[in-house]
C-alpha positions in Angstrom: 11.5 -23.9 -19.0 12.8 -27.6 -19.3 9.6 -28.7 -20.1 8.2 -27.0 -22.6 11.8 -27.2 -24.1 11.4 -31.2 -24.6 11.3 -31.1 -27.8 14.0 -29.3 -29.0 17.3 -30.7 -30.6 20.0 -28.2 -28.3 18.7 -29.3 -25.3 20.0 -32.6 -26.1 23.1 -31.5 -25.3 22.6 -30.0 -21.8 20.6 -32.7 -20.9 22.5 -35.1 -21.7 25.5 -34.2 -19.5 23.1 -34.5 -16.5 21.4 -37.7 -17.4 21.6 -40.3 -14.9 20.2 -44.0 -16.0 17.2 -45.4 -14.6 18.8 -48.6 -14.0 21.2 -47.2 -11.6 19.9 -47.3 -7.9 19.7 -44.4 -6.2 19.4 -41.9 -9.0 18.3 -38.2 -8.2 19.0 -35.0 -8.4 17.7 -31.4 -6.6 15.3 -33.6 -5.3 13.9 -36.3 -2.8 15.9 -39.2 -3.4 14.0 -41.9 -6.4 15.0 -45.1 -6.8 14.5 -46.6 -10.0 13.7 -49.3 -10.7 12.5 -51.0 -8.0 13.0 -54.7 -8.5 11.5 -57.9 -6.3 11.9 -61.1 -6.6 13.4 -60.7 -10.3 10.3 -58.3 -11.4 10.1 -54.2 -11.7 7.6 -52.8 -8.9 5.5 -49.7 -9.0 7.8 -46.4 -8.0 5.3 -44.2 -6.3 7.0 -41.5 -8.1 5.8 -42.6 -11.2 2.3 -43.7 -10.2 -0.1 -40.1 -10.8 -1.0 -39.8 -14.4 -1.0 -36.2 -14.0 2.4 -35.6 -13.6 3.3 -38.1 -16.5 4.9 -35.9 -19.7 3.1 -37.1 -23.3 3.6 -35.7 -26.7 3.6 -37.0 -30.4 6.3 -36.9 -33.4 6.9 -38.1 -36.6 10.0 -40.0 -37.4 11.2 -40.2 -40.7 12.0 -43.7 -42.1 14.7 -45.0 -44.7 11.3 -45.4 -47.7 9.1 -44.2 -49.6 6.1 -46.0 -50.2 3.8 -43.9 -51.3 5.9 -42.9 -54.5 5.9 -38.7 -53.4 9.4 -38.1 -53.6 9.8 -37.9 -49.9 10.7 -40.6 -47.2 7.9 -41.8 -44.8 7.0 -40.5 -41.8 5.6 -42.2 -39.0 3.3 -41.1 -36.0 5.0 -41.6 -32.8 3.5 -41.0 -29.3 5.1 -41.4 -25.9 4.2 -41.2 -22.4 6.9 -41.1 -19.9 7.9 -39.9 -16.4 8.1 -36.9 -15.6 11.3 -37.7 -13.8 12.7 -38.1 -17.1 13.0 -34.4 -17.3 12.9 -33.1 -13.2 15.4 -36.3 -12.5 17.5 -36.1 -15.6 17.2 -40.2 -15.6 17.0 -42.1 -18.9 14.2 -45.1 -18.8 13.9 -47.8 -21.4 10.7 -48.3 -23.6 7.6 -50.3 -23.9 6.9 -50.2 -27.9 3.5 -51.1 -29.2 3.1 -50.3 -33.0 -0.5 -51.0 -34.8 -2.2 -50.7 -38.1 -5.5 -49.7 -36.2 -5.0 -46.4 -34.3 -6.2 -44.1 -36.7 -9.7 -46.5 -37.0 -10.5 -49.0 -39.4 -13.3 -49.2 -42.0 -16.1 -51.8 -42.0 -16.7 -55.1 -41.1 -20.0 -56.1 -43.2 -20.3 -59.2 -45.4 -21.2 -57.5 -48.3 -17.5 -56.3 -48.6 -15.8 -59.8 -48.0 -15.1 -62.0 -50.8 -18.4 -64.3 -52.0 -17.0 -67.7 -51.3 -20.7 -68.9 -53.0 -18.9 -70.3 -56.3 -17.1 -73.0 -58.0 -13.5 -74.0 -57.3 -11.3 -73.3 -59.8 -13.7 -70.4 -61.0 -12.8 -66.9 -61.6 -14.6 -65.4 -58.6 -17.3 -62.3 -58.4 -15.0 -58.5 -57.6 -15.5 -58.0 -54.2 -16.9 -54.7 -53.4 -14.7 -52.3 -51.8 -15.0 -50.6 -48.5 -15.9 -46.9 -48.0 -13.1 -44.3 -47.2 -12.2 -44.5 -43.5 -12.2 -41.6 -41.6 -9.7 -40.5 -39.8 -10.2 -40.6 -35.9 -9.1 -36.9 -35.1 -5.9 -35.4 -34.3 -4.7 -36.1 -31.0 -1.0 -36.4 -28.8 -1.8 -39.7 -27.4 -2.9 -42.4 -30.1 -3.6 -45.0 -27.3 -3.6 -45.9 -24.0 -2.8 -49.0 -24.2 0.1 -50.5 -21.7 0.3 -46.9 -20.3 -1.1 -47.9 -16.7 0.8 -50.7 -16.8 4.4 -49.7 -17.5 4.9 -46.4 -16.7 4.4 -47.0 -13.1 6.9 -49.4 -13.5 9.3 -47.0 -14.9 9.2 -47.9 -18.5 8.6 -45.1 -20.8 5.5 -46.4 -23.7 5.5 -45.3 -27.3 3.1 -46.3 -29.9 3.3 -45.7 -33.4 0.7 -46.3 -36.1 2.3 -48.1 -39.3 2.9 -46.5 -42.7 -0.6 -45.5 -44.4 -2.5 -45.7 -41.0 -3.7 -42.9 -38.8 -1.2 -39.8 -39.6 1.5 -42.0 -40.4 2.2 -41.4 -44.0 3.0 -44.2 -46.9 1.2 -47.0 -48.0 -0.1 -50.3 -45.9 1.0 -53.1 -47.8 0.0 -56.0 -44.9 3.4 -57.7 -44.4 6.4 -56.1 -47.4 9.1 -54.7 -45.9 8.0 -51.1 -45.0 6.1 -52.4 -42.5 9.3 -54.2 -40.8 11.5 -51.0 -41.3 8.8 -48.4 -40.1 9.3 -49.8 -36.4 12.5 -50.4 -36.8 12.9 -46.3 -37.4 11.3 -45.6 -34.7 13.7 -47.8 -32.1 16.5 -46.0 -34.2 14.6 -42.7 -33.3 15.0 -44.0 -29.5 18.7 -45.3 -30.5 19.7 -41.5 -31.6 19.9 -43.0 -35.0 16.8 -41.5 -36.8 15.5 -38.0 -36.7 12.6 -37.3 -35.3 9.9 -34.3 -35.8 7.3 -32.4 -34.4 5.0 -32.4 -37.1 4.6 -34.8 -40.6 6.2 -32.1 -43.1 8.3 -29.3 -41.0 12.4 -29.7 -40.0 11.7 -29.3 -36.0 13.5 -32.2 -34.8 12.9 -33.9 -31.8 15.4 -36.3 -29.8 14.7 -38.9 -27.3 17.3 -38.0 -24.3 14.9 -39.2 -22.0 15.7 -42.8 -23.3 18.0 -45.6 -22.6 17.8 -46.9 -26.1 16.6 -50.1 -24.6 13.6 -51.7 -26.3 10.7 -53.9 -25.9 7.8 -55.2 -28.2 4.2 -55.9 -27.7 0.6 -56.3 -29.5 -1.9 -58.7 -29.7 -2.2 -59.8 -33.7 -1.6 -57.2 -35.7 0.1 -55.2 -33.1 1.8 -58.5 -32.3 3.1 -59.0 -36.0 4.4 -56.1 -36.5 6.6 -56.8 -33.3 8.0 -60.0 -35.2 8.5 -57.8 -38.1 10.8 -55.0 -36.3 12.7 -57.9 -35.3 13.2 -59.4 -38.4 15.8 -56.3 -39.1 18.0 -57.2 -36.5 17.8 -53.5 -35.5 20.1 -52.4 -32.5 18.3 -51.7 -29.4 15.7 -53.8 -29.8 15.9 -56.7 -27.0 12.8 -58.4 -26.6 9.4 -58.8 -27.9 6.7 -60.2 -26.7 4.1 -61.4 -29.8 0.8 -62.1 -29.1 -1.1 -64.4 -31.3 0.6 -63.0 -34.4 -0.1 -63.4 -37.9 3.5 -64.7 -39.3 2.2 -65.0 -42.7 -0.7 -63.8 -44.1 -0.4 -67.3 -46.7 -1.3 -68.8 -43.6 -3.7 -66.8 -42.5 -5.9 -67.0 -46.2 -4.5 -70.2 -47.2 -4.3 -74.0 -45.9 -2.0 -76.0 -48.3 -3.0 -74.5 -51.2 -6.9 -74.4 -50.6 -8.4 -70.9 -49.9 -9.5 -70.8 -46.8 -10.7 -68.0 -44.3 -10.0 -66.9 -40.6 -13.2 -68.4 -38.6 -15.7 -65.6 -38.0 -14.5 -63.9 -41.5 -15.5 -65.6 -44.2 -14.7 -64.5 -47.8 -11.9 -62.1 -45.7 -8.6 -61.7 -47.9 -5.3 -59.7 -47.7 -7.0 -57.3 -50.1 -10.1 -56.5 -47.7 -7.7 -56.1 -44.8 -5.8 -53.5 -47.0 -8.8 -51.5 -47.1 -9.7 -51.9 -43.3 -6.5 -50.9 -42.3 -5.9 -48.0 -45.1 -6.7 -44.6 -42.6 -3.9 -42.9 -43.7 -3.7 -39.3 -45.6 -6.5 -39.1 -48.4 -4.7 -37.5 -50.7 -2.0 -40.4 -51.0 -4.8 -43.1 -50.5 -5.6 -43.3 -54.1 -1.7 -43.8 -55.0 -1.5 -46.4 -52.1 -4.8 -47.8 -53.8 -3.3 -47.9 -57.1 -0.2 -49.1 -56.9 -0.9 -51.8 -53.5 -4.3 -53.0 -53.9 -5.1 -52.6 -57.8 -1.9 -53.9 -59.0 -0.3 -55.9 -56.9 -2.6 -57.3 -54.8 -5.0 -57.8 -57.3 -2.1 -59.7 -59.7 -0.5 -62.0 -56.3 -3.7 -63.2 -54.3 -4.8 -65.6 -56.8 -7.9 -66.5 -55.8 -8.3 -68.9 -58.4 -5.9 -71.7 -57.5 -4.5 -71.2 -53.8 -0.9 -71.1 -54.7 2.1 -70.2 -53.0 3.9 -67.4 -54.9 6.0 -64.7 -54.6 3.5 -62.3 -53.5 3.2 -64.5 -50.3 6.5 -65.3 -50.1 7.2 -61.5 -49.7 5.2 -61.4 -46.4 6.4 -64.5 -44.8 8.6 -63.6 -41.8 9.5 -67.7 -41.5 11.8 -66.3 -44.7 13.5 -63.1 -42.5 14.4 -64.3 -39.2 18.2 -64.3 -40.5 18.8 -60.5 -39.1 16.9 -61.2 -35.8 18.6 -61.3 -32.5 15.7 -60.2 -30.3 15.5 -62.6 -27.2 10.9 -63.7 -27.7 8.5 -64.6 -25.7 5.2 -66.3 -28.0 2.1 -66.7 -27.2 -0.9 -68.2 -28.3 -4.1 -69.8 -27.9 -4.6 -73.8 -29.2 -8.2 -73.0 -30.2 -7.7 -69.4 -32.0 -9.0 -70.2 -35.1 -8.5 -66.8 -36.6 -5.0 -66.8 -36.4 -4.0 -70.1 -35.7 -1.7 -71.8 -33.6 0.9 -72.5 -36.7 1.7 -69.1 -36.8 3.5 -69.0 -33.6 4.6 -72.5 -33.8 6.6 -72.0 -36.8 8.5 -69.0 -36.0 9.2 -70.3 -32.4 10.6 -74.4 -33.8 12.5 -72.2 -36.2 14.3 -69.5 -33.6 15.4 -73.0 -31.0 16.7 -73.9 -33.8 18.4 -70.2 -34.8 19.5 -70.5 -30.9 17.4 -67.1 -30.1 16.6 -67.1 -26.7 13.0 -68.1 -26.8 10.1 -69.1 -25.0 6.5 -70.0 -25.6 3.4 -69.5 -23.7 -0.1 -70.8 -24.8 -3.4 -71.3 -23.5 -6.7 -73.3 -24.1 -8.5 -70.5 -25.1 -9.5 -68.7 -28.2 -7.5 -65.5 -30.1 -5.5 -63.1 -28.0 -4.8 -64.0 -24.3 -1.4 -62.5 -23.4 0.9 -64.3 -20.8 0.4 -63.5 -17.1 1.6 -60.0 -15.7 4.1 -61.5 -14.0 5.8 -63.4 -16.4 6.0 -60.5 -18.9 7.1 -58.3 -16.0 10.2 -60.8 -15.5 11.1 -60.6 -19.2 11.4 -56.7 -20.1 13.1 -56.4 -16.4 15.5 -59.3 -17.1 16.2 -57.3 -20.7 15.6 -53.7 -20.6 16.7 -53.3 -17.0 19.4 -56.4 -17.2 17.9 -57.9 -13.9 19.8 -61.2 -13.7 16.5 -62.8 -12.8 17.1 -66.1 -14.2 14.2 -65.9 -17.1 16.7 -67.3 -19.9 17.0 -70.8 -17.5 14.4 -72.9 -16.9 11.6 -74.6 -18.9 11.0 -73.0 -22.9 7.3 -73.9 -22.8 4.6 -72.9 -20.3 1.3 -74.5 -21.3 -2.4 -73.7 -19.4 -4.2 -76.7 -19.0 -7.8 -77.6 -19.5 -10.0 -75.5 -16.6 -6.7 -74.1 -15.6 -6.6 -70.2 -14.9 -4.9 -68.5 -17.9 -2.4 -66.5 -15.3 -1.1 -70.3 -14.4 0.3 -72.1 -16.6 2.6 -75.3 -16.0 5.8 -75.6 -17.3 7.5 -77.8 -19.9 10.6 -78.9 -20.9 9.5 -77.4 -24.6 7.2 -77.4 -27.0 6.1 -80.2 -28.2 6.6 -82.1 -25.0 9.9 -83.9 -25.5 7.9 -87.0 -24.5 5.5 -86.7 -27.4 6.1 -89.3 -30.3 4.3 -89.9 -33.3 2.0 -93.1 -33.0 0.4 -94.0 -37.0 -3.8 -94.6 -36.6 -5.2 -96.5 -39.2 -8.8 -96.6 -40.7 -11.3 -99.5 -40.3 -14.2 -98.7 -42.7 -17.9 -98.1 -41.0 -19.2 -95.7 -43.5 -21.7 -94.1 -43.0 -21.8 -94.3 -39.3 -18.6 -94.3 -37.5 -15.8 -96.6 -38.3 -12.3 -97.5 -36.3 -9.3 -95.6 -35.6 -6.5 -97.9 -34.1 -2.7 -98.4 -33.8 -3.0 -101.5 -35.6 -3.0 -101.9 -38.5 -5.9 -104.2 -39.9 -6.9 -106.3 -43.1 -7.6 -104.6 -46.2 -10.6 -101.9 -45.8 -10.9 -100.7 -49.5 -12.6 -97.1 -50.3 -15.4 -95.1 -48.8 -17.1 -92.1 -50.4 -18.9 -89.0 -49.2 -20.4 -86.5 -51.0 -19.5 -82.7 -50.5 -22.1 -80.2 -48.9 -21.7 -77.3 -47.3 -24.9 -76.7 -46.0 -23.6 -78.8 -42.8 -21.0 -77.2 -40.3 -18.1 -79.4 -39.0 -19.8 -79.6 -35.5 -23.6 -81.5 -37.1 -21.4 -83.5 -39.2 -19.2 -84.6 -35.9 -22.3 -85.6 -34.3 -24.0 -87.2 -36.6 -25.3 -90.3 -36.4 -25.4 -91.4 -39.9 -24.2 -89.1 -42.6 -23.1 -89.7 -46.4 -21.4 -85.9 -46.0 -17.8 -87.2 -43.8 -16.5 -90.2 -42.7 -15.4 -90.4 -39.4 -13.3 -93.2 -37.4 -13.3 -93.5 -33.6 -10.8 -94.8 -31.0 -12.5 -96.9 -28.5 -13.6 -94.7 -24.9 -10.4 -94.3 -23.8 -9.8 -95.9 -20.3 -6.9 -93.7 -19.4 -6.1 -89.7 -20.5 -4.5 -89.5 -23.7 -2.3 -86.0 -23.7 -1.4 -84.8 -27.4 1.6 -82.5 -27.8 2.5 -81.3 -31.2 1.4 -81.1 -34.8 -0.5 -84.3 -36.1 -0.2 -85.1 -39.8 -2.8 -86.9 -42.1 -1.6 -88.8 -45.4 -4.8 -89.3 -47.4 -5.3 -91.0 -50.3 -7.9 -90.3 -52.2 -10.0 -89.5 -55.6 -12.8 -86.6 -56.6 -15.6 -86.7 -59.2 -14.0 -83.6 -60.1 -11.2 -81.7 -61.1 -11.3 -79.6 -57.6 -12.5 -80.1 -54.1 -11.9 -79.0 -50.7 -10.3 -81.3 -48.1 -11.2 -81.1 -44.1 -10.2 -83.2 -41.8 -11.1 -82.3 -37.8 -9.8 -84.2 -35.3 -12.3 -84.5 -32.6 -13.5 -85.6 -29.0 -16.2 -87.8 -28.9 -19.2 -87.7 -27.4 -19.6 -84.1 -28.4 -20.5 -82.5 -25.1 -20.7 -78.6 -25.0 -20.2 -78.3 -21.5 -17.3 -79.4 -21.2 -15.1 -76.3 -20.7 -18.4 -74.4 -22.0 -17.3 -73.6 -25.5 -18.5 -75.2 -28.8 -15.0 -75.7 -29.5 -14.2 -78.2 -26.7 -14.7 -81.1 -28.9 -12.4 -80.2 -31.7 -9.1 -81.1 -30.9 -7.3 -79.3 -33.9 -8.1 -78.9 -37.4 -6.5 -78.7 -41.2 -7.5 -77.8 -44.5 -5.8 -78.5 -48.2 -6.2 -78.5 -51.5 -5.4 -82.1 -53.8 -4.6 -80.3 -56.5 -1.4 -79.2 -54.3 -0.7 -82.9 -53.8 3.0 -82.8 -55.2 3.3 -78.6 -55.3 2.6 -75.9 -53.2 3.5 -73.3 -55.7 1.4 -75.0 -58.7 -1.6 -76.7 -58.7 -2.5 -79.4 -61.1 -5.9 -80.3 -62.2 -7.3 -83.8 -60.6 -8.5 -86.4 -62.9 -12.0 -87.5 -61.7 -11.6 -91.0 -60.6 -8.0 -91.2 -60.3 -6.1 -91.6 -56.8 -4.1 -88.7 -55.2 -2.0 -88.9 -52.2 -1.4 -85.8 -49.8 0.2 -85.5 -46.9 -0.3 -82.4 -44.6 -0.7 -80.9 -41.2 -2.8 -80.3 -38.8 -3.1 -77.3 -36.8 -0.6 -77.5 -33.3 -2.1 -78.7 -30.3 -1.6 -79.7 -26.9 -4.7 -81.4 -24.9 -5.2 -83.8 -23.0 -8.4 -86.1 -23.9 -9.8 -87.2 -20.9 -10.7 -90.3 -19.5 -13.7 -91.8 -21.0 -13.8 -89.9 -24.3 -13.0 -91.0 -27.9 -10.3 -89.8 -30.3 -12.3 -89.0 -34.0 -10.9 -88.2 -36.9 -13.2 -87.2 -39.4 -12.6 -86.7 -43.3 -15.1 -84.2 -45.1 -15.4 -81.6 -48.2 -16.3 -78.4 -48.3 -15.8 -76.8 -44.1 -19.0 -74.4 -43.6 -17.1 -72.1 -41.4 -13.7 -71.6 -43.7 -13.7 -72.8 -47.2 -15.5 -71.9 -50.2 -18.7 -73.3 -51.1 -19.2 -74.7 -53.7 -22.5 -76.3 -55.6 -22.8 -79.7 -53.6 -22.9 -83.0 -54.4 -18.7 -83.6 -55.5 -18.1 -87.6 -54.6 -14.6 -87.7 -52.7 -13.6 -91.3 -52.1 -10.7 -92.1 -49.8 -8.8 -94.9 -50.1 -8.7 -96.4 -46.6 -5.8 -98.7 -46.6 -3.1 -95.5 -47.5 -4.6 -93.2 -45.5 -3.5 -92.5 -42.0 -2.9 -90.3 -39.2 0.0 -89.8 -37.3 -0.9 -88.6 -33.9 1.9 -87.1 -31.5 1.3 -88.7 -28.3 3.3 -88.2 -24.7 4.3 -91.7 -24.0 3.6 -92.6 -27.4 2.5 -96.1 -28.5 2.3 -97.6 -24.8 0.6 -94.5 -23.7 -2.3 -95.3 -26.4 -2.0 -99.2 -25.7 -2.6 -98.3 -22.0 -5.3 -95.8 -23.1 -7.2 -98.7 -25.2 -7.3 -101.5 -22.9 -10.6 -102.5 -21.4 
């Protein structure tokens, strides 16, 4: 009779007063004695108990959230599934939770071109509407709305809910792809777990349904998305809520459409903007669809993206967690890729320099690869046992940064003191003209070098124009074949001076390994080192642009993507200067002159060992 009672609100009561917690040892009752959990070596093992998925209990809910996004006069509801024990119930035990919630469980709507953005146009040009995508259909009604970490967790006696966010799915509300409903619909939800929400068994009727069966212990997961919108739960400082574990999250979707003013696109998605993810992501009821599609895409979408210019504004602001880490107490664990160029390394590198210096316990994991790529099993494991279970297994201590290096297995990563390696300093590389073949990149600084042009086309990706022998479309200087490895740990920053035979132009710079040699680690991307993109227009302003004067000299300093890599032995650091980025910018009509001015432009390279590293490096 218990379970089919699960869901109701009075059996709250006479459950509770035979609860026994997971975390205790030992815990059982009218039955074989179960110990949960089951902890080696600092990490939660699999309780045969828990191990047949036929004997785990699922069901769905809706939890009712503090908004109202979709503008009917009733507070959101979410979607909510769970999977847990089914000792929960014949043990009486409470278990904390594995949380994953996602934009993309109810489906998401297409991916073809001829619904992206056309980036074929002029700079500074009002650009052609984008055409929108078809309704998305609803995948069909169903308990579980995924299955992901299920296997995993449960075993390990974690209890796994998933929820879809508001407009997604059954969830109801709007998507709005970063304002705050998005951070307070998870945030519900752990309140749901907390006893602090309410909880019901469908989207519209007053069944409630309570979650005795939990500890009110929390953890966070997802890879992107998913992984953003466990940064964003966070964000609220919400009770209950102890760790999360992002994966390759998108902190800022400025970030993610926008380089320093210059609209730019995730690689692989060209012409993609907040707007077109709106639409992919918008699954939710239909009737409230053309509200959502109103009020979010039509208005205030289409009045903050600005297209146009690039600038940072308010709408962006709004969705930049940098700006709402005040409320979060969440101990994190980031992780990233160096060469995900969809959502790239800055995202997780800004929120986790800004929580060491917030004194959130924090670590960060990344990897060589591309986007995605959680942290090993094991290391996860250690983390929700050490704060869901309170396993004093030591995973606060120790090194903040574990970093996989080149041909290394992504499951073993070596460990650093932090990120950037605390060895790492900034060495200044100058520019020796050699236009238009390859001129010199050195520490020293030489005799006057004067200006060299190129002319914009994007008809040539980044990789011909890197191994180009002779081309007037970039300029590229070289470091001589190194004669020892060179390791680079941090963010690298360009200063460039420079001047346009226009009033707009895009501005690339790659930083790459020379000869260009594919197999290296097998992967095109081997040979770039990191990348950045900006506007000159932005040259004293992110949040206003100013027209360039053809033929006058700008100067701009900016970033580079993070990084940590170590150039090998025999290779040569590039840094190559270019227009128009095939793979990223717009395109516009070629043939804009950008001349840099060699003398004040410079790169500022963060090396471990720094300047006698590089001095070791160069000598023959």
């Amino acid at each position: 009779m218990l379970e089919k009672l699960w869901y109701r609100e009075s059996v709250y009561v006479f459950i509770g007063s035979l609860t026994l917690l997971c975390a205790v040892q030992g815990a059982a009752s009218n039955a074989a004695e179960l110990t949960c959990p089951k902890i080696v070596n600092g990490q939660t093992q699999v309780i045969p108990e828990f191990k047949d998925p036929d004997l785990w209990i699922r069901h769905d809910l809706w939890v009712e959230t503090e908004f109202d996004s979709d503008g009917d006069g009733r507070l959101d509801r979410m979607h909510v599934d769970v999977t847990r024990p089914r000792q929960t119930d014949s043990h009486h035990i409470k278990v904390p939770v594995i949380y994953e919630s996602s934009p993309y469980f109810g489906g998401t709507g297409s991916t073809g071109r001829e619904y992206f953005w056309d980036v074929r146009h002029e700079l500074g040009a009002v650009p052609p509407q984008r055409k929108s995508i078809p309704p998305i259909t609803t995948r069909g009604v169903r308990p579980v709305i995924s299955k992901s970490h299920v296997s995993q967790w449960v075993p390990h006696g974690y209890a796994v809910v998933h929820s879809s966010s508001p407009g997604t799915g059954l969830s109801q509300g709007c998507p709005t792809i970063g304002r705050d409903n998005e951070s307070l619909a998870p945030k519900a939800v752990i309140d749901w777990l907390n006893g602090r929400a309410t909880g019901y068994t469908s989207p519209d009727g007053n069944e409630r349904v309570v979650a005795y069966w939990a500890t009110g212990k929390v953890g966070m997961t997802g890879t992107s998305h998913p992984g953003t919108l466990a940064l964003a739960a966070a964000t609220t400082g919400v009770d209950g809520l102890e760790v999360i574990i992002p994966i390759a999250p998108n902190t800022s979707p400025y970030h993610y459409y926008r380089s320093n003013g210059l609209v730019r696109h995730p690689f692989g998605y060209l012409g993609e903007d907040i707007d077109y993810m709106y639409e992919y992501v918008n699954s939710g009821n239909l009737e409230t669809r053309a509200t959502c599609d109103c009020e979010v895409r039509d208005k205030e979408m289409a009045e903050g993206i600005d297209r146009v210019t690039g600038d940072y504004n308010a709408f962006w602001a709004d969705r930049d967690y940098l700006l709402d880490l005040g409320p979060l107490k969440a101990a994190v664990l980031m992780a990233h890729g160096f060469n995900d160029w969809n959502v790239v390394p800055e995202h997780s590198n800004r929120i986790y320099q800004a929580l060491r210096a917030k004194g959130v316990p924090t670590q960060v994991y990344y990897h060589q690869g591309g986007h995605g790529g959680e942290p090993p099993a094991e290391m996860m494991n250690r983390w929700f046992a050490c704060y869901l279970y309170g396993i004093e297994n030591g995973v606060e201590d120790g090194p903040h940064a574990w970093i996989v290096r080149e041909n290394d297995d992504q499951s073993k990563p070596t460990a650093y003191e932090d990120y950037p390696n605390p060895a790492a300093e900034p060495v200044v590389m100058h520019l020796v003209a050699g236009a238009p073949r390859q001129g010199q990149l050195t520490p020293v600084t030489p005799s006057a070098q004067g200006t060299e042009t190129l002319v914009d086309n994007f008809s040539f990706s980044g990789a011909s124009l890197a191994q180009a022998e002779w081309t007037n479309h970039r300029l590229l200087y070289v470091t001589p074949k190194l004669t020892e490895a060179v390791h680079v740990s941090g963010t690298p920053t360009v200063t460039v001076q420079l001047a346009s035979s226009k009033p707009a132009v895009n501005l690339s710079v790659w930083l790459v390994s020379l000869p260009w040699t594919e197999g290296r680690r097998a992967k095109i991307t081997d040979n770039v080192i990191t990348r950045g993109w900006a506007d000159p227009q932005n040259h004293a302003s992110l949040t206003e642009s100013e027209p360039l004067i053809p033929g006058r000299f700008y100067e701009m300093t900016f970033e580079l993507q993070p990084d940590d890599q170590v150039i090998p032995k025999g290779q040569q650091i590039g840094l190559m200067i270019f227009s128009s980025d095939r793979d990223f910018t717009l395109w516009p009509t070629p043939g804009t002159e950008l001349t840099v001015d060699l003398d004040a432009t410079s790169l500022a390279l963060p090396v471990v060992g720094g300047v006698e590293a590089i001095a070791k490096a160069f000598t023959k």
